[in-house]
Backbone as CSV, one residue per row, in Angstrom:
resi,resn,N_x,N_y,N_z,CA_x,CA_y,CA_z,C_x,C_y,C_z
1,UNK,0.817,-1.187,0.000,0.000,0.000,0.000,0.861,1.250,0.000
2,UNK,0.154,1.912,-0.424,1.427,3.378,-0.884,0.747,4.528,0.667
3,UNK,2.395,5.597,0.678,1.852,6.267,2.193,1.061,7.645,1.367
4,UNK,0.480,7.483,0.353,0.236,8.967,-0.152,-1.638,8.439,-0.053
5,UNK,-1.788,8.172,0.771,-3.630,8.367,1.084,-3.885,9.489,1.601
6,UNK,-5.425,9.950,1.523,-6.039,11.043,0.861,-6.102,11.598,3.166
7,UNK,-5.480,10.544,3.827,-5.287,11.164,5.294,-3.643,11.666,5.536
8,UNK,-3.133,11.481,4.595,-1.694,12.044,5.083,-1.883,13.602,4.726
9,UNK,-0.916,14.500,5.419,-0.665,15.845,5.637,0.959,16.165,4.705
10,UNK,0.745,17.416,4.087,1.817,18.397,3.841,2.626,18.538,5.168
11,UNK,4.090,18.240,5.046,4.796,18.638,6.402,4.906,19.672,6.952
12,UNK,4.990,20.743,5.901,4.875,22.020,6.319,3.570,22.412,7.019
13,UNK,2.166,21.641,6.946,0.943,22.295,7.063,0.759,22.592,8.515
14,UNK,1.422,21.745,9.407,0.922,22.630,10.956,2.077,23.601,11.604
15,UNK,3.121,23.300,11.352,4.080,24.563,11.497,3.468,26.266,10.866
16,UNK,3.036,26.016,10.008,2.230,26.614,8.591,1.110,27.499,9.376
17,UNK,-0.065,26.110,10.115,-0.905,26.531,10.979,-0.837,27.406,11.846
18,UNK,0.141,27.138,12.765,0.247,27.513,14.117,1.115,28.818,13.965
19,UNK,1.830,29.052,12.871,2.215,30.561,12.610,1.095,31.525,12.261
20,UNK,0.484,30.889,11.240,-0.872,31.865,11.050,-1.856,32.302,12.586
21,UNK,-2.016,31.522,13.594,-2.606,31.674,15.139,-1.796,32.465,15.855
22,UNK,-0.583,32.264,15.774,0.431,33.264,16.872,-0.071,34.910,16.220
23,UNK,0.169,34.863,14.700,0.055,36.385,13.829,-1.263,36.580,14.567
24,UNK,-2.453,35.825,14.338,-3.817,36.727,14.711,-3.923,36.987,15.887
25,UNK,-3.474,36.388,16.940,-3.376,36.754,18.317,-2.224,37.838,18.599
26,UNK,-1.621,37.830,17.946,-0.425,39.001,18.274,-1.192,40.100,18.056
27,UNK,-2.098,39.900,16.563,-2.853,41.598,15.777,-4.010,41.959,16.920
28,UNK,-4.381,40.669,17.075,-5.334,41.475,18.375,-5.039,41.887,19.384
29,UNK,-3.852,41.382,19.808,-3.119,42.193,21.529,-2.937,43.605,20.640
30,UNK,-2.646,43.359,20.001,-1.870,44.525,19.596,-3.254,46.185,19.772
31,UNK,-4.214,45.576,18.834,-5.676,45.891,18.656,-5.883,46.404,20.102
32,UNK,-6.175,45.511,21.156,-6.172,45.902,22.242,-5.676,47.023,23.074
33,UNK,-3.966,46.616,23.133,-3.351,46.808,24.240,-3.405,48.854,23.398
34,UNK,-3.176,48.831,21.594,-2.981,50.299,21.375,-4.295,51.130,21.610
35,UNK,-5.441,50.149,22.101,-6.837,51.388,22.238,-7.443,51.568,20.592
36,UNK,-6.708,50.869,19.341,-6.847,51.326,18.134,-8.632,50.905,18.013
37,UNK,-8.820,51.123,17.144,-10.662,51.291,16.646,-11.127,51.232,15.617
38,UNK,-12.166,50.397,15.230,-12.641,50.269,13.490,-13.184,51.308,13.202
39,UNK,-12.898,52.037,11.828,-13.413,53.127,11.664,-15.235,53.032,12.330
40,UNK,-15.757,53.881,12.621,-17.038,54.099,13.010,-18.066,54.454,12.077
41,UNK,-19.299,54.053,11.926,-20.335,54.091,10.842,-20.350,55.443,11.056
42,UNK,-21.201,56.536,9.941,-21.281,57.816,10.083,-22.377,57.635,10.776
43,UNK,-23.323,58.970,11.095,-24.647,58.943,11.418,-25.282,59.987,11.501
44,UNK,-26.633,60.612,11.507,-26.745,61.734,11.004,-28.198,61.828,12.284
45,UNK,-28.133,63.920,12.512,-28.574,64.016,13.246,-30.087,65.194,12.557
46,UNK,-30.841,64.892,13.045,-31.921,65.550,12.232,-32.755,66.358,13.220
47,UNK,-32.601,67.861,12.160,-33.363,68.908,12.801,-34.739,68.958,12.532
48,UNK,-35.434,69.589,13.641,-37.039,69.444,13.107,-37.013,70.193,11.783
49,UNK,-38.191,70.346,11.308,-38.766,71.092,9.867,-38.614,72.780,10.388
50,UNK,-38.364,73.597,9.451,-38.589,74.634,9.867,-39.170,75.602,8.649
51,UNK,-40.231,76.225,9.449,-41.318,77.346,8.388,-40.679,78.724,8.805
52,UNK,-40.144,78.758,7.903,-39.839,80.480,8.056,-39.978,81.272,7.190
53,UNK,-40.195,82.815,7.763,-40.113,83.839,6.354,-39.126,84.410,5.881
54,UNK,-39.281,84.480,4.344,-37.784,85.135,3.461,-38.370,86.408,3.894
55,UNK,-37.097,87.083,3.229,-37.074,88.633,3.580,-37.298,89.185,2.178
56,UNK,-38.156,88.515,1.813,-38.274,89.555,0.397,-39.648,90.678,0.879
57,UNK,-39.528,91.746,0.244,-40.079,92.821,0.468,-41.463,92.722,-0.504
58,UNK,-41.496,92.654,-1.558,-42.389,92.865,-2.567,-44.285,91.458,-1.895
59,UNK,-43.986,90.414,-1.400,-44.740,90.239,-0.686,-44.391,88.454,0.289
60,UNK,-45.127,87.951,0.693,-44.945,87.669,1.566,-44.438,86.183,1.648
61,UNK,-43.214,85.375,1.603,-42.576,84.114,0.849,-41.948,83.502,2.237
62,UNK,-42.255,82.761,2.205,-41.194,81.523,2.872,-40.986,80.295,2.285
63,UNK,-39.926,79.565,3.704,-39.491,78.681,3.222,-39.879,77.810,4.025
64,UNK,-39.968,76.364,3.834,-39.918,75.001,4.377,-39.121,73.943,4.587
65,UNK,-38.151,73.991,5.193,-37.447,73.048,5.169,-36.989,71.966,5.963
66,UNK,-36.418,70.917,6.105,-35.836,69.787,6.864,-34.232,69.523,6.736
67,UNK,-33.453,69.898,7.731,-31.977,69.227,7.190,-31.626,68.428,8.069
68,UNK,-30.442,67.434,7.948,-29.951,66.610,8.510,-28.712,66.997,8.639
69,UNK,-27.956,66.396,9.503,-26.275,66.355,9.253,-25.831,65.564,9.776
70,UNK,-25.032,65.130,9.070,-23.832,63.606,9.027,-22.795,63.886,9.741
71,UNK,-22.848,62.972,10.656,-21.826,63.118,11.810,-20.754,62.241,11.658
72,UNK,-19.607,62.115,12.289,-18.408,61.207,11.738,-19.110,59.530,12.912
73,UNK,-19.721,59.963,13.883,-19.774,58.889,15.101,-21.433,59.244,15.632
74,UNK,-22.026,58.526,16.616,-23.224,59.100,17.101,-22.549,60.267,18.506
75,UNK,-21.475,59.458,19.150,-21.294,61.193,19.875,-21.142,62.393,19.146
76,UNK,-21.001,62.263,18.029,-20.730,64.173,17.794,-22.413,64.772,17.411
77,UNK,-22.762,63.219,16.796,-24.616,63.503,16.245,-24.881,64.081,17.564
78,UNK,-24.760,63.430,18.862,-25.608,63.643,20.370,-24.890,65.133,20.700
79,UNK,-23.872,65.232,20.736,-23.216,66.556,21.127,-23.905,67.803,20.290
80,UNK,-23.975,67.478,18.814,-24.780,68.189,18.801,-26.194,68.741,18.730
81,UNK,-27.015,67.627,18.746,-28.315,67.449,19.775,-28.590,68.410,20.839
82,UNK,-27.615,67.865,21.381,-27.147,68.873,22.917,-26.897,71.005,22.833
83,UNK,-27.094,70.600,21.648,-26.836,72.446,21.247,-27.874,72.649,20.056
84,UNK,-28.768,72.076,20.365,-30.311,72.478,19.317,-31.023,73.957,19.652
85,UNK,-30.602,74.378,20.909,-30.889,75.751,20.566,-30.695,76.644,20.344
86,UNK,-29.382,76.879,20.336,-28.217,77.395,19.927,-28.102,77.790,18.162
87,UNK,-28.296,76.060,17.860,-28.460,76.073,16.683,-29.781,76.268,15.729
88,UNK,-30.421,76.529,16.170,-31.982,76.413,15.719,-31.782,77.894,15.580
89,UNK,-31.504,78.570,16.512,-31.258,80.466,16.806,-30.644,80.446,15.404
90,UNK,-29.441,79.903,15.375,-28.549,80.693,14.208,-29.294,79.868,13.061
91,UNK,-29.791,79.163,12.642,-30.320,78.907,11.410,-31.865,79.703,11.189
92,UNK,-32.494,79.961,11.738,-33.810,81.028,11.619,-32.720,82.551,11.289
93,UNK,-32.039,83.026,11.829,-31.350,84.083,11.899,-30.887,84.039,10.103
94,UNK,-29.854,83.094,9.791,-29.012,82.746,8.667,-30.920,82.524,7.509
95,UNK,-31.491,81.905,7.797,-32.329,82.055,6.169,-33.414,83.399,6.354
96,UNK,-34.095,83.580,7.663,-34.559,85.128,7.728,-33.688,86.090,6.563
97,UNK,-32.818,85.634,6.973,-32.216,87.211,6.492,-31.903,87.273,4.552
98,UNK,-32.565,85.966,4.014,-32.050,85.395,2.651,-33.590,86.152,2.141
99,UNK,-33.530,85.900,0.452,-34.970,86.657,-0.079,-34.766,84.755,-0.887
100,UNK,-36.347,85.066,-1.466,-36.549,83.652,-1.988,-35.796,83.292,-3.411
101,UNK,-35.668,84.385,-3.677,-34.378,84.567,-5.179,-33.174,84.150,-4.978
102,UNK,-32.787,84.281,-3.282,-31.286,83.843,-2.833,-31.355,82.447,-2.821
103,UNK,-32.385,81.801,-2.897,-32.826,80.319,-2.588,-33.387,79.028,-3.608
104,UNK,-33.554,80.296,-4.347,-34.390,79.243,-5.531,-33.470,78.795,-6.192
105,UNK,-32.680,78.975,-6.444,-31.798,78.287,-7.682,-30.804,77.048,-6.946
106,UNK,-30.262,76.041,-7.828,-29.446,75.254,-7.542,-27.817,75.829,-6.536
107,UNK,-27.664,76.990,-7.225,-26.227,77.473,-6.563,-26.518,78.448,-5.248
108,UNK,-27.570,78.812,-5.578,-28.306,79.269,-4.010,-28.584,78.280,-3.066
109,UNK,-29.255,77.116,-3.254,-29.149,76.248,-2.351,-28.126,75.619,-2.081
110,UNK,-27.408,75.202,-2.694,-25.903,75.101,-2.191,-25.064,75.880,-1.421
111,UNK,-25.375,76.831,-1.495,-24.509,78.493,-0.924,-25.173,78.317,0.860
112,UNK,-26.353,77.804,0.467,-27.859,77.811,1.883,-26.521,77.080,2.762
113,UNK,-26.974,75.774,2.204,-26.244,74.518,2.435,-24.900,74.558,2.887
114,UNK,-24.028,74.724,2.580,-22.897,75.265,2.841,-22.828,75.932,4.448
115,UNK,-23.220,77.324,4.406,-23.466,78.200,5.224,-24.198,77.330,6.384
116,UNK,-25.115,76.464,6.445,-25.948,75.722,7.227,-24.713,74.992,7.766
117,UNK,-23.975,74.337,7.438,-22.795,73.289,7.428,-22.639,74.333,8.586
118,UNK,-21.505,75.160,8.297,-20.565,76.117,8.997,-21.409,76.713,10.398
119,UNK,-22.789,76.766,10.286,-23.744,76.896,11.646,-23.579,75.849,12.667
120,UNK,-23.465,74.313,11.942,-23.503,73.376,12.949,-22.239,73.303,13.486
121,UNK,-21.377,73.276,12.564,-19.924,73.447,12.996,-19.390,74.218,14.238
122,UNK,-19.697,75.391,13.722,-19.582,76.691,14.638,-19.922,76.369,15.820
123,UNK,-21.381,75.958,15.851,-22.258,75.892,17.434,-21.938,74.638,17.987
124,UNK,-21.130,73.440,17.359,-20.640,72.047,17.955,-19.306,72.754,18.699
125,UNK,-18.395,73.478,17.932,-17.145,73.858,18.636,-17.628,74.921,19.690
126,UNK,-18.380,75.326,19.729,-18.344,76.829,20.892,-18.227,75.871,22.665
127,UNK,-19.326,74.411,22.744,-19.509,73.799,23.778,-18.275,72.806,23.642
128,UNK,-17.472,72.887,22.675,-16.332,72.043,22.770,-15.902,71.317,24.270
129,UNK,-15.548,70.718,24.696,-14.989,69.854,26.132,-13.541,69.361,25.418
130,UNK,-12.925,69.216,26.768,-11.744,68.219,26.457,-12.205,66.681,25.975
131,UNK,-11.468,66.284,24.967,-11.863,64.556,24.295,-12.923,64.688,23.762
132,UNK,-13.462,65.605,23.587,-15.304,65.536,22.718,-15.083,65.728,21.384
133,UNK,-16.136,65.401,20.336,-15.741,65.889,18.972,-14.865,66.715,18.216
134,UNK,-14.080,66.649,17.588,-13.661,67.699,16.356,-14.896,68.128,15.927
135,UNK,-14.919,69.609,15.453,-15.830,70.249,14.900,-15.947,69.459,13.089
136,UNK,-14.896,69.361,12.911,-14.638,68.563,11.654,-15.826,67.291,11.181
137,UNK,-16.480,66.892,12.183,-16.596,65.112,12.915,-17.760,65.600,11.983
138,UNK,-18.103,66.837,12.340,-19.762,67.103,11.290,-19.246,67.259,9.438
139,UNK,-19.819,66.010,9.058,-19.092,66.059,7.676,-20.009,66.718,6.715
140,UNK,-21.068,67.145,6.760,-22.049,67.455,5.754,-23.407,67.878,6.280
141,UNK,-24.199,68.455,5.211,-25.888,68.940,5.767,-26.226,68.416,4.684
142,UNK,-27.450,67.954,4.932,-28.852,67.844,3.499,-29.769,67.980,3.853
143,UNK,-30.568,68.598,2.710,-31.736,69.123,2.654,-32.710,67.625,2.762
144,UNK,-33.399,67.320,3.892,-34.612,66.239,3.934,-35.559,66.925,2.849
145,UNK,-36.389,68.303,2.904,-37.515,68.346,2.175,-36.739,70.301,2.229
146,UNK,-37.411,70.883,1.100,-37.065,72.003,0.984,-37.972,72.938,-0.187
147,UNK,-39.035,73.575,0.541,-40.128,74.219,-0.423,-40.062,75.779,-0.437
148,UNK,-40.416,76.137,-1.059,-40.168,77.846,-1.327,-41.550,78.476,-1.693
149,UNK,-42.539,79.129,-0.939,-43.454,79.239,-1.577,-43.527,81.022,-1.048
């Protein structure tokens, strides 16, 4: 009978093994002991709707809108939760003061948008703490619903 049946082993295969087990246990001490972290899902924090009036003069226009913003983690979403009135102030303030012409167009809402960004930003860093979010952490705004009438 020949020794090459379908139960014999490659010599190399458990030396082979047991190097590949030492590596994954090393990557996870390692994982461990540096505090390191899988990047974190984004997550996004959503402002109520807001009815407000443009400032156009000729007669009487507002706007409707819903935004969200994308946070890098849910603490920076909650942190800034935590400053909804703050921020609610400066966004009534920031489109009050727009006419519905500043708004209607594609590069106007972007310009909105933008500027909205730099509100949450702003009002996440003012309550800044030691170890709490980068203002950065807020990566973006979008418009949920956005009417102009």
């Amino acid at each position: 009978m020949s020794n090459t049946d379908s139960g014999d082993t490659h010599p190399f295969m458990w030396p082979a093994l047991a190097a590949f087990g030492i590596a994954i246990i090393a990557g996870l001490a390692y994982l461990f002991y540096t505090g390191a972290q899988a990047p974190l899902s984004p997550a996004f924090s959503h402002a109520e709707v807001f009815t407000l009036n443009l400032a156009d003069r000729d007669r009487t226009r507002y706007v409707q809108m819903a935004i969200s913003f994308e946070c890098a983690n849910r603490s920076t979403c909650d942190h800034l939760e935590g400053r909804q009135p703050a921020l609610r102030s400066r966004i009534v303030n920031l489109v009050t003061a727009r006419t519905s012409a500043d708004i209607s167009t594609p590069e106007g809402k972007e310009q909105l948008r933008a500027a909205l960004l730099a509100i949450a930003r702003k009002t996440a860093g003012e309550a800044k703490l030691p170890g709490s979010a980068d203002t950065g952490d807020i990566r973006d705004a979008y418009y949920a619903s956005f009417l102009v009438q």
